[in-house]
LOLUMDO-671641 format. One record per residue: residue number from 0; residue in three letters; x, y, z of N, C-alpha, C, O, CB in turn. Coordinates in Angstrom, 1 decimal. Atoms other than C-alpha are relative to their C-alpha. Glycine has a CB too. Example, Ala and Ser with C-alpha at 12.3 -4.5 7.8 and 13.67 -1.06 7.14 Angstrom:
2
SITE    nr   rest       nu       nv       nw      cau      cav      caw       cu       cv       cw       ou       ov       ow      cbu      cbv      cbw
SITE     0    ALA      0.9     -1.2      0.0     12.3     -4.5      7.8      0.9      1.2      0.0      1.9      1.2      0.7     -1.0      0.0      1.2
SITE     1    SER     -0.9     -1.1      0.0     13.7     -1.1      7.1     -0.8      1.1      0.8     -0.3      2.2      0.9      0.4      0.5     -1.4
***
This chain:
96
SITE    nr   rest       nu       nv       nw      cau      cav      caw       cu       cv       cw       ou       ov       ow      cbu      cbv      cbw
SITE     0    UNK     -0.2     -1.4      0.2     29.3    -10.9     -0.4     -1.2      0.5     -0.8     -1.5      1.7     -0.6      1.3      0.3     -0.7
SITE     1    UNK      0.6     -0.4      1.0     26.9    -10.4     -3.0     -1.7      0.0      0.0     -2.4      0.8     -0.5      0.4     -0.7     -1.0
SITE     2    UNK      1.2     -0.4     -1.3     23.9    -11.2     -0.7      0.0      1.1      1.0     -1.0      1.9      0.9     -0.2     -1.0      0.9
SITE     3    UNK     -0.6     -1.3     -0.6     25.0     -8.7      1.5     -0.4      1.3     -1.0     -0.9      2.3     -0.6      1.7     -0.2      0.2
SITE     4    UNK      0.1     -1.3      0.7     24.9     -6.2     -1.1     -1.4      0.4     -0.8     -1.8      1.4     -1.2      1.2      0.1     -0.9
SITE     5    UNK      1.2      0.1      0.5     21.9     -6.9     -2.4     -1.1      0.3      1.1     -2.2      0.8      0.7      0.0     -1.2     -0.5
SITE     6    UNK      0.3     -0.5     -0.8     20.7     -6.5      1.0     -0.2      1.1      0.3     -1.3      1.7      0.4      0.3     -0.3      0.5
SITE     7    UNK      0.2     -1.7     -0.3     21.5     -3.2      1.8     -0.3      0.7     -1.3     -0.9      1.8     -1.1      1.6      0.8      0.6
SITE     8    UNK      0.9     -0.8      0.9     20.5     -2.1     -1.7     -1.5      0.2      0.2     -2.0      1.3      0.5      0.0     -0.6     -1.1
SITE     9    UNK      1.1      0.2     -0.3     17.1     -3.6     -1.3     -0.8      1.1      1.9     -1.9      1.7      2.1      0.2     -1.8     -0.1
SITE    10    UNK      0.4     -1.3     -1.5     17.2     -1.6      2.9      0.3      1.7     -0.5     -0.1      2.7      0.0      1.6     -0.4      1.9
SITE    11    UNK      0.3     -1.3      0.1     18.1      1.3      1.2     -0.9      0.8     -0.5     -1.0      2.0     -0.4      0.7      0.4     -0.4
SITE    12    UNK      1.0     -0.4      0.7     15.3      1.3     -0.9     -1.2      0.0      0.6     -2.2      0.7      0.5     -0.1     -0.5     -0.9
SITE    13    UNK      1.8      0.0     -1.2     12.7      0.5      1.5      0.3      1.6      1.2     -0.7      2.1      1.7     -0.1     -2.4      1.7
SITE    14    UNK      0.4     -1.1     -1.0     14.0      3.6      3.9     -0.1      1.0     -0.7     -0.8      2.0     -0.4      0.9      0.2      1.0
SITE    15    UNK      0.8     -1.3      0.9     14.0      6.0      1.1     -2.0      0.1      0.1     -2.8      0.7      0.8      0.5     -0.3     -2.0
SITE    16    UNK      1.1      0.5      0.1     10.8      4.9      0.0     -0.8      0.5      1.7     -1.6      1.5      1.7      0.2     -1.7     -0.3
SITE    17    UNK      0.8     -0.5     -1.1      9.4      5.3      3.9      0.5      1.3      0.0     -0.5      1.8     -0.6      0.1     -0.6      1.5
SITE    18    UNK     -0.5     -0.9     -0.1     11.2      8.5      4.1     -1.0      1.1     -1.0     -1.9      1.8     -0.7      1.4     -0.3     -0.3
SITE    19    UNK      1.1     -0.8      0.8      9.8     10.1      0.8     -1.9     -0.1      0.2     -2.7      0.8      0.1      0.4     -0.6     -1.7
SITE    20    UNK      1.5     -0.5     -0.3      6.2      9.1      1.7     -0.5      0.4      1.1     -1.7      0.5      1.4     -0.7     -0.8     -0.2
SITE    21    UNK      0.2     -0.8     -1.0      6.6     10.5      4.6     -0.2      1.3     -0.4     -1.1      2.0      0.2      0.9     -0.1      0.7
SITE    22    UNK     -0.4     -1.6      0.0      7.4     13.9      3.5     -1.6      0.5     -1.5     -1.9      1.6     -1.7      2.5      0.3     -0.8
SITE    23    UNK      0.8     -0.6      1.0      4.5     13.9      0.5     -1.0     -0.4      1.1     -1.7      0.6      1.4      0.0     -0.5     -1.5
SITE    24    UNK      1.5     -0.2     -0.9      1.8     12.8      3.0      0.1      1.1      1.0     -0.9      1.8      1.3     -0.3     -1.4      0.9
SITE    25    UNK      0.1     -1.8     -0.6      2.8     15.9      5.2     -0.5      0.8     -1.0     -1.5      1.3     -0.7      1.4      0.8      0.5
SITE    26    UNK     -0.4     -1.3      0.7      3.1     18.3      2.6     -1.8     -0.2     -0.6     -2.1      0.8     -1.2      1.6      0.0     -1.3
SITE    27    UNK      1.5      0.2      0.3     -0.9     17.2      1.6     -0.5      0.9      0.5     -0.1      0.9      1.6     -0.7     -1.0      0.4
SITE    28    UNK      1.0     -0.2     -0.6     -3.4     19.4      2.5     -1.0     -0.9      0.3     -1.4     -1.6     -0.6     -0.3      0.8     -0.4
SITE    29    UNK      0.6      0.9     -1.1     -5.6     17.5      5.0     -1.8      0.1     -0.9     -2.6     -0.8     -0.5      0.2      0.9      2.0
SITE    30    UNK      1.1      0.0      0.8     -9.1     18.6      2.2      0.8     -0.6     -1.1      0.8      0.4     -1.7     -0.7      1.5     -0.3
SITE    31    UNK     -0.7      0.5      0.9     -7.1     16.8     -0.5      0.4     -1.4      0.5      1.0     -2.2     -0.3      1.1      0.8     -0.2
SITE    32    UNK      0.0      1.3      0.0     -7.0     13.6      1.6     -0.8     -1.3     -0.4     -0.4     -2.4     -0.5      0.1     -0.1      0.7
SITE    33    UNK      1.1      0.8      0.1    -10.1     11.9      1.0      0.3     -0.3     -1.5      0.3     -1.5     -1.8     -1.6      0.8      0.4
SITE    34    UNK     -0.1     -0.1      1.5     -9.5     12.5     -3.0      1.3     -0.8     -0.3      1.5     -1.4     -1.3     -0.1      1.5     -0.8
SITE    35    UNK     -1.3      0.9      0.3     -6.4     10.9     -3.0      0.1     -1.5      0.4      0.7     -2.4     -0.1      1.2      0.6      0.7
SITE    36    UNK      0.4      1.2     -0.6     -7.6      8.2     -1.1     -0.1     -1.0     -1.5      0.5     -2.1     -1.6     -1.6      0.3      1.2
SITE    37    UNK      0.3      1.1      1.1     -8.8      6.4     -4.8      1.2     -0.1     -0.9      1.1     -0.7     -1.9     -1.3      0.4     -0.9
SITE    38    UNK     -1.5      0.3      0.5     -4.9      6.6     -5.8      0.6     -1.0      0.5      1.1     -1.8     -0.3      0.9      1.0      0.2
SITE    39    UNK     -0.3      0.4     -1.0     -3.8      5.1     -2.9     -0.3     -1.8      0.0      0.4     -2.8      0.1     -0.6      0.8      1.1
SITE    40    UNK      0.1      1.5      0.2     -6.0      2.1     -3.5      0.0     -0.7     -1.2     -0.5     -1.9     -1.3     -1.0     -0.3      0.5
SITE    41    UNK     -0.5      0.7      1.3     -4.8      1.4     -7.0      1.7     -0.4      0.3      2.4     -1.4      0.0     -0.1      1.3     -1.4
SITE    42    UNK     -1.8      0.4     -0.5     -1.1      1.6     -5.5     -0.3     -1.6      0.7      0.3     -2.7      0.5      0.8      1.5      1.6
SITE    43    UNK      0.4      1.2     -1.3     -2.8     -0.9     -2.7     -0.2     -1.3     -1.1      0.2     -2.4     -1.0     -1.8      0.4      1.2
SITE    44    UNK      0.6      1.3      0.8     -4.3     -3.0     -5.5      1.2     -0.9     -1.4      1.0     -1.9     -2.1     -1.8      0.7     -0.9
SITE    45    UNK     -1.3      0.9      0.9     -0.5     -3.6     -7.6      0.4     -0.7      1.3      0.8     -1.8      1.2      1.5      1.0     -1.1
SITE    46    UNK     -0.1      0.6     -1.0      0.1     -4.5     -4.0     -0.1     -1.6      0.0      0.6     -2.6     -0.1     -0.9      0.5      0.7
SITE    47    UNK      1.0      1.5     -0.5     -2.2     -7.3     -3.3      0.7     -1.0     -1.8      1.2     -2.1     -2.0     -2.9      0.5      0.1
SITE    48    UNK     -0.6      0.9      1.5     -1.0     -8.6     -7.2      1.4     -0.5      0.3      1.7     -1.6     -0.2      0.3      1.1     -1.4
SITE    49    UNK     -1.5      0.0     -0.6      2.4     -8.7     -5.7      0.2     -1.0      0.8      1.2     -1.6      0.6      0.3      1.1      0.9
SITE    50    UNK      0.4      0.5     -1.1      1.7    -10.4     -3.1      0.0     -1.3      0.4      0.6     -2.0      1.1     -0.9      0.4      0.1
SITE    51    UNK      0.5      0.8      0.4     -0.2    -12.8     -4.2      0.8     -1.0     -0.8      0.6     -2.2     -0.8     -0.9      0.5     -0.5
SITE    52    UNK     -0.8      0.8      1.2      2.4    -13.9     -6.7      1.3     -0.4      1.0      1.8     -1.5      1.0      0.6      1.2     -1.8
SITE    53    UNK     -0.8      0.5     -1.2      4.9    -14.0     -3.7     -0.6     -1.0      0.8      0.0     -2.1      0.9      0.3      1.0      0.9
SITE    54    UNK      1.2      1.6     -1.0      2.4    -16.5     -1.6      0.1     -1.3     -0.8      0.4     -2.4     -0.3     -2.1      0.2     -0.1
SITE    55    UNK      0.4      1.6      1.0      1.8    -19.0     -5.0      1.1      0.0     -0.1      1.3     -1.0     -0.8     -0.9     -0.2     -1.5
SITE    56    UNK     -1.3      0.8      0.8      5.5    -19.2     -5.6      0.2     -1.3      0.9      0.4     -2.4      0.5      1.6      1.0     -0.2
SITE    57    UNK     -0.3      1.1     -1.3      5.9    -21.3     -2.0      1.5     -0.4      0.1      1.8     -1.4      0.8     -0.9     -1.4     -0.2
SITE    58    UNK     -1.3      0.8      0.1      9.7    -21.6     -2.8      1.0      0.1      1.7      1.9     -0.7      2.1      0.9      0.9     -1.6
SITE    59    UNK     -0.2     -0.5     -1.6     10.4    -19.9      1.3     -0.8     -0.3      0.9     -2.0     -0.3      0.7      0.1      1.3      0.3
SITE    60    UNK      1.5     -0.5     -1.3      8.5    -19.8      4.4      0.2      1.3      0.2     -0.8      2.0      0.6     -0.1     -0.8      2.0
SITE    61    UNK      0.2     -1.4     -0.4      9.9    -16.4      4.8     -0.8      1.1     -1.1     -1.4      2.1     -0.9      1.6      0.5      0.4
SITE    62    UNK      0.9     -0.6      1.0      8.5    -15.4      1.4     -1.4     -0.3      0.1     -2.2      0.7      0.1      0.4     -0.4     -1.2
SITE    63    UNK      1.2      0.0     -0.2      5.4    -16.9      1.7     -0.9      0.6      1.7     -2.1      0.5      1.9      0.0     -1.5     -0.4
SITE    64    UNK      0.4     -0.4     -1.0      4.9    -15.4      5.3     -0.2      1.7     -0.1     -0.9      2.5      0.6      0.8     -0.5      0.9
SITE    65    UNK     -0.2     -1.6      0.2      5.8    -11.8      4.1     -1.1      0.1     -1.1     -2.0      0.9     -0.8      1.8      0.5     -0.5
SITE    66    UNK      0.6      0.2      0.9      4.0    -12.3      1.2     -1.6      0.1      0.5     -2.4      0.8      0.0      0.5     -1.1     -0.6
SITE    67    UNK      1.6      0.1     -0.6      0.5    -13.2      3.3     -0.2      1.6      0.4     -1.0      2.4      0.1     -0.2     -1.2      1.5
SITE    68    UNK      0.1     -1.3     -0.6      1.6    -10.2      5.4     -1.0      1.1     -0.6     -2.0      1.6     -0.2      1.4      0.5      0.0
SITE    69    UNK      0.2     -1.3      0.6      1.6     -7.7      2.8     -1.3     -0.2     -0.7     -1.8      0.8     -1.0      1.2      0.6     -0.9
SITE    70    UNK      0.8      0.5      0.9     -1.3     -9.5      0.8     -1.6      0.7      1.7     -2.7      1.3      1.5      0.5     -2.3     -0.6
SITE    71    UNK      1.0     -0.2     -0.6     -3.4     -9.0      4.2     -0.2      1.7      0.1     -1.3      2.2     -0.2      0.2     -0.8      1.3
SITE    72    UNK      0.0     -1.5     -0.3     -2.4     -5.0      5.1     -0.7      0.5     -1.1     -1.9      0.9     -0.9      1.5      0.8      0.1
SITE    73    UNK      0.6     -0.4      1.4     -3.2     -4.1      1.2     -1.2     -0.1      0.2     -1.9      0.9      0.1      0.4     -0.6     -1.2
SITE    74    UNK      1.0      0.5      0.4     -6.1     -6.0      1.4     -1.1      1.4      0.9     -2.1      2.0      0.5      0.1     -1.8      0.4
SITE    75    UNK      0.9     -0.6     -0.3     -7.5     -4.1      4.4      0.6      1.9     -0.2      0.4      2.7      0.7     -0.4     -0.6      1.4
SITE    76    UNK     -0.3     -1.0      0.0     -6.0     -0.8      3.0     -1.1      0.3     -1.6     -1.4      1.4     -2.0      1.8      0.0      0.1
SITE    77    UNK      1.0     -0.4      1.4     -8.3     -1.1     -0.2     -1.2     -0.3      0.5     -2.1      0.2     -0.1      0.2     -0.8     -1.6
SITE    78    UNK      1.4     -0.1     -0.4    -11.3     -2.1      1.7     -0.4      1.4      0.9     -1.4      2.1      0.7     -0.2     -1.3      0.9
SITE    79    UNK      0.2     -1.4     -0.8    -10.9      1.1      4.2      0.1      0.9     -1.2     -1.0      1.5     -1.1      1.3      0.3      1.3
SITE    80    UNK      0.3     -0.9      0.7    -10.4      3.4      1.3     -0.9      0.1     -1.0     -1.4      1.1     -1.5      0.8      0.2     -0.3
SITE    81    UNK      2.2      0.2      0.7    -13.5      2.1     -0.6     -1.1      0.4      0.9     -2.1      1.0      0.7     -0.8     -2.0     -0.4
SITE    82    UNK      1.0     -1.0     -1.0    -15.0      2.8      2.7      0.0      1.5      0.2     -0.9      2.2      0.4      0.2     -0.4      1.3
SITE    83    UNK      0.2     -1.4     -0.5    -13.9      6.0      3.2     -0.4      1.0     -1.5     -0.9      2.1     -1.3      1.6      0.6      0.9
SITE    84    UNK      0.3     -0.9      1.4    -14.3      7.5     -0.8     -1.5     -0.4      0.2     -2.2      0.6      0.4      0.8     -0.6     -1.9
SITE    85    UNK      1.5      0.2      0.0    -18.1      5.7     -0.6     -0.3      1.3      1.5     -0.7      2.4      1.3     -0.5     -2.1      0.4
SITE    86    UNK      0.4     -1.1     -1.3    -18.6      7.9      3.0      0.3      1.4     -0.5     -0.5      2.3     -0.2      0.9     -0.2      1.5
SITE    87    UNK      0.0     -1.4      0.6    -17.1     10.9      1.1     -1.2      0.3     -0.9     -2.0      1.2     -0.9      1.4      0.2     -0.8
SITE    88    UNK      0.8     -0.5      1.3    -19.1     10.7     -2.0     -1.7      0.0      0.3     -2.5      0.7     -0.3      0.4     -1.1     -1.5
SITE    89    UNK      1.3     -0.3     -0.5    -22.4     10.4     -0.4     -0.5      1.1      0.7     -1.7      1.4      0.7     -0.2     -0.9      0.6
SITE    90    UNK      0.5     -1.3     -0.4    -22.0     13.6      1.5     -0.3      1.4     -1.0     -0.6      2.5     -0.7      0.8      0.4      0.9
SITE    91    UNK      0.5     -0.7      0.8    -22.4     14.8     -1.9     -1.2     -0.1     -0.6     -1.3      0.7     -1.6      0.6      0.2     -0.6
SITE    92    UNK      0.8      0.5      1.1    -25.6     13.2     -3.2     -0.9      1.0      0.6     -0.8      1.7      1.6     -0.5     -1.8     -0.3
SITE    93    UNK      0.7     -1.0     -0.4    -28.5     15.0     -3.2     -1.2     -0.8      1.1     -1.3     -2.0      1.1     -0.6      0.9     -1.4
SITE    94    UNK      1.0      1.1     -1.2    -31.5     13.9     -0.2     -1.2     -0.2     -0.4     -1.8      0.6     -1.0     -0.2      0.4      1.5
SITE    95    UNK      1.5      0.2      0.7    -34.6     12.6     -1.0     -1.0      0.8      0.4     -2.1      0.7     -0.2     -0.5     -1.4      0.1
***
C-alpha cells in the first residue's frame, strides 16, 4: 500500500510539473526566449547533478537506466542552449 501511494504522489507531481511548464512556456513572449535560454541551462545543469548521483548509486537497473536517460537529455539540453545564447550574443558584437 504504501508504494502505491508513493507512486501516485511522485505521478502527480511529475504531471503538474509538465502541466505548469507548459502553461509558462506559452505565456513567454517568443523575443524573451533566447534570454531565458541561460536559466534553463542552470535548471539543466542541477539536472545532470541529479542524475549523475542516480547512475553512481547502481543499487537498480531501472535507476541506473533512468538515471543515464535523464543524465543524457540534460546533457544535450545544456550543450544546445550554450549553442543557442553563443549564436544570440554574437549578433550583438560589433564587426570588424
Amino acid at each position: 500500500m504504501g508504494e502505491t501511494l508513493l507512486f501516485v504522489n511522485i505521478l502527480t507531481v511529475f504531471v503538474l510539473a509538465i502541466f505548469v511548464g507548459f502553461e509558462v512556456i506559452t505565456k513567454v513572449p517568443p523575443i524573451l526566449h533566447t534570454p531565458l535560454m541561460s536559466g534553463s541551462n542552470a535548471i539543466s545543469g542541477i539536472t545532470i547533478i541529479g542524475a549523475i548521483l542516480a547512475v553512481g548509486t547502481g543499487r537498480q537497473t531501472l535507476t541506473v537506466a533512468l538515471g543515464l536517460a535523464a543524465l543524457v537529455c540534460a546533457t544535450i539540453n545544456v550543450v544546445g542552449g550554450f549553442l543557442v545564447t553563443h549564436r544570440m550574443l554574437s549578433k550583438f558584437r560589433k564587426k570588424d
